[in-house]
N, C-alpha and C positions, 0 to 999 in steps of 0.2 A: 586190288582195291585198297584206297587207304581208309584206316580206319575212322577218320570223321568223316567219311563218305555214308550217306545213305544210298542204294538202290532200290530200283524200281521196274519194271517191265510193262508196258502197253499190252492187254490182250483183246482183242475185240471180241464185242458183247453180241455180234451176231454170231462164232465161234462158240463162246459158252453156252448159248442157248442149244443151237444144234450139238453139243455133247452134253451139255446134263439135262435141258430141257427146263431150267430153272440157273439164278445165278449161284451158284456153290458158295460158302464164307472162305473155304480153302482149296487150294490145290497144292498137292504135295510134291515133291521136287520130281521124285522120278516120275510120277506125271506129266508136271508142267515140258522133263526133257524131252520122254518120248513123242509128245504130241506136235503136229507141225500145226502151231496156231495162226499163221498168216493164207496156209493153203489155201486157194480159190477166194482169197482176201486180199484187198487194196487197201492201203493209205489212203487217208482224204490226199486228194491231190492239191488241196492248201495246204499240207505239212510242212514241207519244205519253204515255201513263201512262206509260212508263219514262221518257221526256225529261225530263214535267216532274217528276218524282221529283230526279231533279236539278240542273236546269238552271232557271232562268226564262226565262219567255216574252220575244226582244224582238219591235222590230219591223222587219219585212223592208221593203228598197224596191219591191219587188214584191207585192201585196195580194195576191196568191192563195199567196204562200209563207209558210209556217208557220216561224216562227225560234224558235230555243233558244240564248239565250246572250246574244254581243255582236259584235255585226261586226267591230269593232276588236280580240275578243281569241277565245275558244273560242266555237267557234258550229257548230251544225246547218242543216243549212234540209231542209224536204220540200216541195217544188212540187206544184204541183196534178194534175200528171200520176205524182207519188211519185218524182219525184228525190229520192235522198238526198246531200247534199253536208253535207263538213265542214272545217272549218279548226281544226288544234292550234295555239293561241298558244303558241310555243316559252320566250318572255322568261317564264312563267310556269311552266315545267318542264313540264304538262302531264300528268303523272301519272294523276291522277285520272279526267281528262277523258278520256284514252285509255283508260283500262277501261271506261267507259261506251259509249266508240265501239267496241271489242270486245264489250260485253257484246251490244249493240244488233243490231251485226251477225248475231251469234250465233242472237240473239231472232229476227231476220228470215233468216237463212240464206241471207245475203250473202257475199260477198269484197271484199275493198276495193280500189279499184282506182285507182293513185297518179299521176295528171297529168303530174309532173316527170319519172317515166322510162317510163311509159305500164304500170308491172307490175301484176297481177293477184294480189292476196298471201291468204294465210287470215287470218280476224281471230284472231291471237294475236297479244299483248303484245309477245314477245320478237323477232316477225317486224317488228311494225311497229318497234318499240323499233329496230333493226337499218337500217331504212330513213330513218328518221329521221337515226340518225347520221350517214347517209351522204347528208342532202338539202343543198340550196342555202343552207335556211332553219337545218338546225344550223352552218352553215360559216358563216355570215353572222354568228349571234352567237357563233359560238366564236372566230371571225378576220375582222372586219369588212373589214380592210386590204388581207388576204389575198383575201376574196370578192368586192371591186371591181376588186380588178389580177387575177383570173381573167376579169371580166366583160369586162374591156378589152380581154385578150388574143383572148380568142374574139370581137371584133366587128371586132379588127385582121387575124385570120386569113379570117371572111368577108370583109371588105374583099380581102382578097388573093385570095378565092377567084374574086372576084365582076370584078375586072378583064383585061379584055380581051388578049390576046398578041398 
């Protein structure tokens, strides 16, 4: 993933309820891995009609994954098993491409669930708009200089964590 890329994951909200019985704020990574969140779940079956309504087809490395977009910039993917994963290309503003990942969720009756700080959010605009500003990927192109001498410091502090007394 490149670094003005933000991600995002689709998990459907009928999923969550049958495992927490309420919507969670987070789910944490080794949860989110071991859990199959699509089992005995469908895509709305306008996903794809809606993707390609705006998006073109490309092509995934993976042959059983469906892409929408461009690897290198906004993209979809839905795996064979209906992962939904996506990436905003930030260097592009992204506007656009984010009402379609809202809309989409919407369509499918998702929450979107965000990698970098493990939150569980609703698909509106102003929510992710929000999150965004506040990712690795907006910092990196707002203050490049700044986001490398963050990256240092935190690998200088595990180093300290990680040594012996």
């Amino acid at each position: 993933m490149a670094t003005w890329q933000f991600a995002l994951y689709l998990l459907p909200r009928s999923r969550l309820l049958e495992l927490y019985g309420a919507i969670p704020s987070k789910v944490d990574w080794d949860t989110f891995d071991t859990l199959e969140w699509w089992r005995g779940k469908k895509l709305s079956e306008e996903a794809e009609p809606f993707l390609d309504s705006f998006l073109g087809r490309g092509t995934h490395w993976h042959k059983e994954t469906l892409m929408w977009g461009d690897i290198e910039s906004d993209h979809v993917d839905i795996s064979e098993d209906g992962e939904v994963f996506a990436r905003i290309d930030l260097r592009r503003g992204g506007d656009k491409f984010t009402g379609v990942l809202i809309d989409l969720a919407v369509k499918c009756n998702c929450l979107m669930w965000l990698p970098e700080n493990e939150k569980l959010i609703e698909p509106e605009l102003d929510i992710l708009h929000g999150e965004i500003r506040g990712s690795g990927a907006f910092h990196f192109l707002s203050d490049p200089v700044g986001f490398l001498k963050s990256i240092e410091i935190r690998k200088n502090l595990e180093r300290e964590d990680d040594r012996e007394y």
